[in-house]
C-alpha positions in Angstrom: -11.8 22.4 2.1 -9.0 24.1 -0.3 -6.9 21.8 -2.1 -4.0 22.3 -0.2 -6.0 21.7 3.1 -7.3 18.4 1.4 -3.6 17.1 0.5 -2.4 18.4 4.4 -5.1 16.1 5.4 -3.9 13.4 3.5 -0.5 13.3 4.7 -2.1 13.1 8.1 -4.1 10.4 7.8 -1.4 8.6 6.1 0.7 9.0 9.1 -1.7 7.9 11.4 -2.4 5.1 9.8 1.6 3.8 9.3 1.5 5.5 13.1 -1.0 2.4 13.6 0.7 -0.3 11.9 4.1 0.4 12.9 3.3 0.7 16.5 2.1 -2.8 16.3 4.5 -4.3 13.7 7.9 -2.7 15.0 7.4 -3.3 18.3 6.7 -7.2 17.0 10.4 -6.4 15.2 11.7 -5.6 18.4 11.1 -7.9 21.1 10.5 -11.5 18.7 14.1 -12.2 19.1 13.5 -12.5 22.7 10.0 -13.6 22.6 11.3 -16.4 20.0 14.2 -17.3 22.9 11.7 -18.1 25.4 9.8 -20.6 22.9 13.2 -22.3 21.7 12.3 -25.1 24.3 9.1 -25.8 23.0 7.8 -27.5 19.2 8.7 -24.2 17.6 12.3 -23.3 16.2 11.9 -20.5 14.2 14.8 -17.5 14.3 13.4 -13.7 14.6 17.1 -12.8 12.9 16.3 -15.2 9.9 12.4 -14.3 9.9 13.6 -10.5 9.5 15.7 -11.4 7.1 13.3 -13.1 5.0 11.3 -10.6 5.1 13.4 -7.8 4.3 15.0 -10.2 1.1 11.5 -10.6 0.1 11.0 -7.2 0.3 14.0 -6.4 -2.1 12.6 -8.8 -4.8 9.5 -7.6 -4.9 10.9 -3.7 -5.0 10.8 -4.8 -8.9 7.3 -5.1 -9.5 5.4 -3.3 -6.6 5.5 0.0 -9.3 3.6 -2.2 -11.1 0.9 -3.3 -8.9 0.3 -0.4 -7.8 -0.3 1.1 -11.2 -3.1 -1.8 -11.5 -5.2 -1.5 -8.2 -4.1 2.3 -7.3 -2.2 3.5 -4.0 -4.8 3.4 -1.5 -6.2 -0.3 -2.5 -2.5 -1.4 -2.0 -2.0 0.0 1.2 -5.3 -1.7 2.5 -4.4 -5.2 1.4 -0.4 -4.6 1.9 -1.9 -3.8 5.2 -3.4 -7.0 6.4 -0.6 -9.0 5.6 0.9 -6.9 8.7 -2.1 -7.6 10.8 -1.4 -11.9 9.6 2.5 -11.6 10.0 1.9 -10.6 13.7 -1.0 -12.6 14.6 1.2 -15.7 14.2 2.6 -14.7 17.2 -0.2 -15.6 19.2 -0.2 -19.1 18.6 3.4 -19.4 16.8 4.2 -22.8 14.5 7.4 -22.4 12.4 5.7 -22.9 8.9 3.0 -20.3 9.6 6.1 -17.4 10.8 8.2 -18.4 7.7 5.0 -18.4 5.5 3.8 -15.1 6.8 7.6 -13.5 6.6 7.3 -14.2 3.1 3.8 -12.9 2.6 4.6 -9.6 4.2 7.9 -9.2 2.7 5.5 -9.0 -0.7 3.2 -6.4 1.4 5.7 -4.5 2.4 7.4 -3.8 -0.9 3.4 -2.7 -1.9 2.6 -0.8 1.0 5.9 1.7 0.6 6.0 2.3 -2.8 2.0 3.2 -2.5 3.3 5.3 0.4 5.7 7.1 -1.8 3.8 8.0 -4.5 0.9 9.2 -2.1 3.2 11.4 0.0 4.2 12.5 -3.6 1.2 13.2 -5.0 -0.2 15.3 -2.1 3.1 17.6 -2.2 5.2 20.0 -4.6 8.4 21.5 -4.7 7.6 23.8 -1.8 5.3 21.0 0.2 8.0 18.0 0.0 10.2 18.8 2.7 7.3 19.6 5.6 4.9 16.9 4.0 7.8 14.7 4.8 8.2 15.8 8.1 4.7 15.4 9.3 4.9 11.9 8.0 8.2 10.6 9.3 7.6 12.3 12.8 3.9 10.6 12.6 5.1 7.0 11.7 7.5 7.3 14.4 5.2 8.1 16.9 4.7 4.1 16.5 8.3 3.5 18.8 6.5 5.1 21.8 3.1 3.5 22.0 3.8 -0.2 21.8 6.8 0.1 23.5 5.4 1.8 26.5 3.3 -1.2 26.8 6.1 -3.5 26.6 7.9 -2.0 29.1 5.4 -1.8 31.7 4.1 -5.4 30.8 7.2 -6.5 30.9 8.5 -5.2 34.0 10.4 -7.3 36.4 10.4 -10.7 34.2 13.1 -12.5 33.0 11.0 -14.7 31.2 8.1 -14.2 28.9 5.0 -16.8 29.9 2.4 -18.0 27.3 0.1 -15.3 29.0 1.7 -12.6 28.2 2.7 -13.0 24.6 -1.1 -13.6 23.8 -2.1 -10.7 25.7 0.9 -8.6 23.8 0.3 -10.2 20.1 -3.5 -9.7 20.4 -3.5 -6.2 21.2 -0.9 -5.3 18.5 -2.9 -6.9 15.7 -5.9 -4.9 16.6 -4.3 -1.7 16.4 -2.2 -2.6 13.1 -6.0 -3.5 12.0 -6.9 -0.5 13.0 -4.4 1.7 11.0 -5.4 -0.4 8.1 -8.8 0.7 8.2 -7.6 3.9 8.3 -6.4 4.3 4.6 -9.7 4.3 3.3 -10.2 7.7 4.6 -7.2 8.8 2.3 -9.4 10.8 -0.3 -8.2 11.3 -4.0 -6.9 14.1 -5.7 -7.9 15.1 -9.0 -5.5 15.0 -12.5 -2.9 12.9 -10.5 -1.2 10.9 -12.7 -0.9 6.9 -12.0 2.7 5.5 -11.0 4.9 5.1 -13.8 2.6 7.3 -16.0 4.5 10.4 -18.2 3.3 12.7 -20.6 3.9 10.7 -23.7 2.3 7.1 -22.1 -1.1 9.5 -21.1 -1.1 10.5 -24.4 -1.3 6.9 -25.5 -3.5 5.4 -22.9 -6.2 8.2 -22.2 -7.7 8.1 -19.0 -9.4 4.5 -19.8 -9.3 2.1 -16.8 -9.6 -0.9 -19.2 -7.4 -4.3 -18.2 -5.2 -3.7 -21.2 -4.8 0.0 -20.4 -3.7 -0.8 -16.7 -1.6 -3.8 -18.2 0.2 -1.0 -19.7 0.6 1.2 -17.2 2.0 -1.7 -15.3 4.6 -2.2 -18.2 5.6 1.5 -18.2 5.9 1.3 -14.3 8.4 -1.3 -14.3 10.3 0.3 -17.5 10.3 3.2 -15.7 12.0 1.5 -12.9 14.6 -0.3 -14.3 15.7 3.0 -16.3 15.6 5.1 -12.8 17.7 2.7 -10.9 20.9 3.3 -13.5 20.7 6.8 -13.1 23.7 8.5 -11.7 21.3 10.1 -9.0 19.9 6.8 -7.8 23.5 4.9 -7.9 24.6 7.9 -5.3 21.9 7.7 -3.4 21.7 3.8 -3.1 24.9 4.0 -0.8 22.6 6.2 1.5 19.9 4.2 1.4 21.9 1.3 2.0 23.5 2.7 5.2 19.4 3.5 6.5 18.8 -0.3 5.8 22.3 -1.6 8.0 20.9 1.3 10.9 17.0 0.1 10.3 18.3 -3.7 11.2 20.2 -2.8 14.1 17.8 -0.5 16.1 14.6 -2.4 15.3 15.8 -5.4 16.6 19.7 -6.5 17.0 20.2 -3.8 19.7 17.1 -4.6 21.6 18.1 -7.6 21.6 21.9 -6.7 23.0 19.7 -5.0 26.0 17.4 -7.9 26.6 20.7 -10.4 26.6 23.0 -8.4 29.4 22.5 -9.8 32.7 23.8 -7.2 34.4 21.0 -4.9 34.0 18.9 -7.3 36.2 15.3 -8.0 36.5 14.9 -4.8 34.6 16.9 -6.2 31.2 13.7 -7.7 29.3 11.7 -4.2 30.1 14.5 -2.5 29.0 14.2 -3.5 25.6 10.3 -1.3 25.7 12.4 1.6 27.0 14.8 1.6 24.4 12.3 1.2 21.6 10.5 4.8 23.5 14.1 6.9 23.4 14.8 5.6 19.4 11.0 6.8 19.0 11.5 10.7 20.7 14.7 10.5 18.5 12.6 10.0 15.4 10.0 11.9 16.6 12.2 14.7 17.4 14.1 14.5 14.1 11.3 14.7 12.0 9.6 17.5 13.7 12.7 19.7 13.4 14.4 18.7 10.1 10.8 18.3 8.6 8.3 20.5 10.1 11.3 23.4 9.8 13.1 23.2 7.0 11.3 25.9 5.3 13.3 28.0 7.4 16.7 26.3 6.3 18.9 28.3 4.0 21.6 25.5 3.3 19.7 22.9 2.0 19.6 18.8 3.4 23.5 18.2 3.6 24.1 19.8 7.3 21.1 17.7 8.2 22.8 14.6 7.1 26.2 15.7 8.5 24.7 15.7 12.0 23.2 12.4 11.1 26.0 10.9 10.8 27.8 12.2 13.6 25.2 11.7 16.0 25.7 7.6 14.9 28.8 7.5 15.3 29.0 8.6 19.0 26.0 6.4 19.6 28.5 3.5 17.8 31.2 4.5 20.2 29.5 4.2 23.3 27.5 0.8 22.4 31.1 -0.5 21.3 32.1 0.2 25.3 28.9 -0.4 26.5 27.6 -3.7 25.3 29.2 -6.9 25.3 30.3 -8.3 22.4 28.4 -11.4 22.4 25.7 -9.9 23.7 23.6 -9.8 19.9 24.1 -14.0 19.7 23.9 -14.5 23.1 22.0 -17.4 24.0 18.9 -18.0 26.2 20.2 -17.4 29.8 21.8 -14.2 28.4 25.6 -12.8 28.6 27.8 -11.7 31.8 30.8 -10.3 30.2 31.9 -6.9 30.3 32.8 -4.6 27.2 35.0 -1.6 28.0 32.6 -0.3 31.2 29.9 -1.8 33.4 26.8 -2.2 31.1 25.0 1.3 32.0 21.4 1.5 31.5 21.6 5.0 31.3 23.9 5.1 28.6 22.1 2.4 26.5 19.2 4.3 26.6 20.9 7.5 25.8 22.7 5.4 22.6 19.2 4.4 21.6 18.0 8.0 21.5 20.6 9.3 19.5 20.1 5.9 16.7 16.3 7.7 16.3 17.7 10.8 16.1 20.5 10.1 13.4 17.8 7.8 11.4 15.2 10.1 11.4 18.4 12.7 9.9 18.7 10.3 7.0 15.2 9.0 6.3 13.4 12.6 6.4 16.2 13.8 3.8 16.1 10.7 1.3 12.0 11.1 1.2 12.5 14.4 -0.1 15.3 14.5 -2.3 13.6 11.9 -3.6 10.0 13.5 -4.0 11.8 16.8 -5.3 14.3 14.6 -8.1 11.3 12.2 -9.2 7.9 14.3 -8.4 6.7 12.6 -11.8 8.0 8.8 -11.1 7.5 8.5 -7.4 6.0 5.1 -7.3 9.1 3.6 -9.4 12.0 5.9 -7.3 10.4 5.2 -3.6 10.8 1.4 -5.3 14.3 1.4 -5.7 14.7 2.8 -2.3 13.1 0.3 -0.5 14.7 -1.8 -2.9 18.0 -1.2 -2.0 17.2 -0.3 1.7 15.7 -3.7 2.5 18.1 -5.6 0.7 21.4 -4.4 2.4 18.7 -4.5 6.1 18.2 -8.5 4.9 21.8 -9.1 4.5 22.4 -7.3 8.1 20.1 -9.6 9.8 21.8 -12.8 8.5 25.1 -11.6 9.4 23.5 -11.1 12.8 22.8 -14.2 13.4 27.1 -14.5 13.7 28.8 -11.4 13.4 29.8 -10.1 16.7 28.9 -6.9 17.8 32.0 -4.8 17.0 32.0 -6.5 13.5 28.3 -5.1 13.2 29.1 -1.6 14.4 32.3 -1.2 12.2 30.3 -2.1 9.1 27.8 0.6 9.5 30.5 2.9 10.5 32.1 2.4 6.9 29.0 2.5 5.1 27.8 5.4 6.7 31.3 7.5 5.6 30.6 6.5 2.2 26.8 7.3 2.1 26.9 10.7 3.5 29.3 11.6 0.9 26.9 10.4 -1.9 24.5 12.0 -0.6 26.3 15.2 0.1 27.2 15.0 -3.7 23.6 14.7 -5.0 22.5 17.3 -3.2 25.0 19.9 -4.8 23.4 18.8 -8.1 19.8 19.3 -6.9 20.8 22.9 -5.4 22.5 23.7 -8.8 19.7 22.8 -11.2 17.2 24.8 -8.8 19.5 27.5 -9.2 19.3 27.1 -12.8 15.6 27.4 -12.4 16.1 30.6 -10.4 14.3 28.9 -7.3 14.9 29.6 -3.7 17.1 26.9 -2.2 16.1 26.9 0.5 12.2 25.9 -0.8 13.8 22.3 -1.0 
């Protein structure tokens, strides 16, 4: 197999496998609010808003040495390990105790941090200037493939019940830690390329450290990694972008689990409100999937570049915003066990939730596809230390969001990301003029970005 048919093959497999994981671990995101409801009566008193945001505070923390670990044990070792810690945090489920869920929100907040930056710097390595933008595609549109599966399951499970027995969260939380097993076996199919330099590596450190694999050698690496870091995450670039990436944390909160849980709470949708929250996990999926197949898989044949993208991100958010502001009620995200009754500006439509949820996957995937690869085209030779910062920053502000959740009313929630969002598509829209003028510079095709 060619080179280039070797690094396709990568990106593949590395989509499957987060395919894998993320069917088993977002679909845990998205129905342990309401799972975690049902058990409120029993010994266990944990929160799925302040497990989330553990995790995702966690995740922030540990943004500012996961370059570093991964410089040590390598990309593909991280992902294995980072990817039993998902297999632990959702076993707990099965037989749930409130240290063991804190505990393990903790542990995968560290694994998480791991697991993307090793993602980033593999996508990296097995693309180039011309490879970034499909490479990206394939990936996003593969990981997203993960909304459909598990919530397909959930929906049929689930159907007709307005309460979740001990039964069937056993019988749910089993079969999602064998499959997020099975992506995590997966990785080790990832094969390496050759003269690929380790994360946080530049010319001048190779120089320095040869190609020795000696403790102190990787200590340094580690070192440089984490320098690197620190430097990248002042850049003007990476400030601009941060607003982004912080909007894609606020959205990543609401749709993985603060609007299922706004489904899962209306009464008025019936019997059919708890399987709901499956169906509306499938439409944010065909949104992502649908995004990254387009905005990834075709931008070759773009001429203008990732800002219209983003423009229609945005815009397709906002409508979705306006219609869950008069769809939803307003308590409906704290709502409490027996659900909510009121009314917003319309009776609750399940057609129109599920339409809302369709277009938060398609705006997501919009801003996700384009942030992996202006990043991968801006820091092609510090990927492990750039994808850090953006999970960095992107967990951080999601952490924050599911706190607030925990109180904030739904209008407060979806006038938040609203603001946000202006501000981060205009960052972006600004970086991106600087990366089309320095390619021009170069006398390269824009439209190769």
């Amino acid at each position: 197999m060619s080179s280039e048919g070797k690094k396709l093959s990568n990106i593949i497999i590395l989509g499957v496998s987060f395919m894998f994981i993320f069917t088993a671990f977002q679909s845990c995101g998205n129905i342990a609010q309401t799972v975690i409801t049902n058990l409120n009566n029993t010994d266990f008193h944990g929160s799925g808003y302040t497990s989330m945001s553990i995790i995702y505070g966690v995740l922030s923390a540990s943004n500012l040495i996961s370059p570093s670990l991964v410089a040590i044990v390598g990309p593909q070792f991280s992902m294995v390990v980072s990817g039993v810690f998902y297999s632990l945090y959702i076993a707990v489920f099965i037989q749930p105790a409130t240290w063991a869920f804190y505990t393990a929100s903790v542990l995968i907040g560290i694994a998480a941090a791991v697991l993307w930056t090793a993602q980033g710097n593999c996508l990296t390595e097995n693309s180039d200037e011309n490879t970034i933008g499909r490479n990206s595609g394939i990936f996003w549109a593969l990981l997203q493939c993960s909304l459909i599966f598990g919530n397909l399951y959930i929906y049929f499970a689930w159907q007709g019940k307005t309460h979740i027995s001990e039964s069937d969260r056993r019988t749910v939380f089993i079969a999602l830690t064998v499959i997020s097993l099975v992506g995590t076996v997966l990785f080790f199919l990832i094969r390496k390329q050759e003269d690929t330099k380790a994360p946080g590596d530049d010319d001048s450190t190779n120089e320095i450290l040869g190609e020795s694999s000696s403790a102190r050698n990787k200590m340094m690496r580690a070192v440089a990694a984490f320098k690197k870091s620190i430097t990248l995450s002042f850049t003007k670039e990476m400030l601009l972008l941060s607003v982004t990436t912080a909007y894609t944390g606020l959205v990543l909160t609401f749709f993985s689990g603060v609007y299922g849980t706004c489904i899962g709470a209306v009464n008025r949708f019936g019997s059919e409100e708890k399987s709901l929250i499956g169906l509306s996990g499938i439409f944010i999926g065909v949104g992502e999937i649908l995004g990254g197949g387009i905005f990834g898989l075709l931008s070759k044949k773009s001429r203008s570049g990732r800002n219209p993208v983003v423009m229609l991100g945005i815009l397709v958010h906002f409508i979705a915003f306006y219609l869950i502001f008069f769809n939803m009620p307003n308590d409906a995200p704290i709502a409490p066990m027996e659900g909510t009754d009121q009314v917003a500006y319309m009776i609750p439509s399940k057609e129109v939730a599920m339409l809302c949820s369709f277009l938060l996957g398609l705006g997501d995937s919009c801003f996700n596809t384009q942030l992996l690869s202006i990043l991968g085209f801006l820091y092609s030779e510090d990927s492990a230390p750039a994808f850090a910062i953006f999970k960095f920053v992107q967990s951080i502000c999601a952490a924050v969001a599911y706190f607030y959740s925990n109180y904030f009313l739904l209008q407060w929630q979806l006038l938040i990301m609203v603001i946000v969002g202006f501000f981060g598509t205009i960052t972006f829209f600004t970086v991106e003029w600087g990366a089309a003028a320095a390619l021009a510079a170069r006398g390269s095709d824009y439209s190769s970005i």
